[in-house]
N, C-alpha and C positions, 0 to 999 in steps of 0.2 A: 396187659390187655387179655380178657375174659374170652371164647368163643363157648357155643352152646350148642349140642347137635343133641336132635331127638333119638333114642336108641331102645330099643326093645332086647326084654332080656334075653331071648334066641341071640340078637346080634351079640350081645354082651359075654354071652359064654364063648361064642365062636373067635370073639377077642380074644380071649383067655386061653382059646386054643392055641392060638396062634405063638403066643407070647412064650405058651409049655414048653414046647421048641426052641425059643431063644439059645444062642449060644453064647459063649463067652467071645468077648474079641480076641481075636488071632493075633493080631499085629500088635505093639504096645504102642504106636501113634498116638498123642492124645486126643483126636478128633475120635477116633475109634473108642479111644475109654470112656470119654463125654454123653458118645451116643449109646451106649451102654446103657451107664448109669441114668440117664434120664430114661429109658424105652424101661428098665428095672423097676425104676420108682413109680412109674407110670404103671406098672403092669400091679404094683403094692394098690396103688387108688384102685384097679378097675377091681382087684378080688375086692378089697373092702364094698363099692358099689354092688359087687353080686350077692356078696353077705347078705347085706340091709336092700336088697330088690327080690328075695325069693320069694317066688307066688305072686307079684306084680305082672298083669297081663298087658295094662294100657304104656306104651311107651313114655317113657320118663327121660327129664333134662341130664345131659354128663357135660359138666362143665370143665374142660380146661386151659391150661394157658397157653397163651399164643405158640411157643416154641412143643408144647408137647404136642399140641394138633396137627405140628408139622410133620414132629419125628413117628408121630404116630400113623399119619397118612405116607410118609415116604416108608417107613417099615410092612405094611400092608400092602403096599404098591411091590412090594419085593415078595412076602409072601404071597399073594395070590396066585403067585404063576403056577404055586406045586399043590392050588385045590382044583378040581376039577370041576370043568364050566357047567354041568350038569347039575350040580350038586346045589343045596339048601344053600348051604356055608358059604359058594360062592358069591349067590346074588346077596347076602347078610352082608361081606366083605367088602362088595362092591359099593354097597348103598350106602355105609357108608366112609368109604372113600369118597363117593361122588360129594356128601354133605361137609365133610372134612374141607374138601375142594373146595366149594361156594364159600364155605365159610371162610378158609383163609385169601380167598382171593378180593 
């Protein structure tokens, strides 16, 4: 199962921000190596997306599968606490989470 959220390329680098940051799992749990590995390969799709979107100004489709949208929105829900409410990046991060959310609910 497919989900589709509209995304501008402001929001799409600030993904990318986020992702910069990533750490390795601590623990060797494999629920922890899992979500690694999928938020990793995830993070491989959105630099290619940025690739082939540079200078695209009108919002364009980022299509992924049901379980990335998930880990993608619960990882986001963890980063966001350490951008500041102030900022561009925040309301980019936020919107979409919020679309992440409709989507998978």
């Amino acid at each position: 199962m497919n989900i589709e959220i509209k995304i501008s390329f402001t929001q799409l680098t600030y993904l990318n921000d986020c992702f910069a940051e990533m750490e390795t799992p601590i623990s060797s749990e494999r629920v922890s190596r899992i979500s690694y590995n999928i938020l990793f390969n995830l993070h491989k799709k959105l630099l290619k997306k940025t690739i082939n979107k540079i200078g695209v100004k009108d919002k364009f489709k980022l299509s992924l599968e049901y379980y990335e949208g998930h880990f993608l929105e619960q990882y986001l829900l963890h980063k966001i606490e350490y951008v500041s409410k102030y900022e561009l990046a925040y309301h980019s991060i936020q919107s979409v989470i919020n679309d992440l959310n409709q989507k998978l609910a």
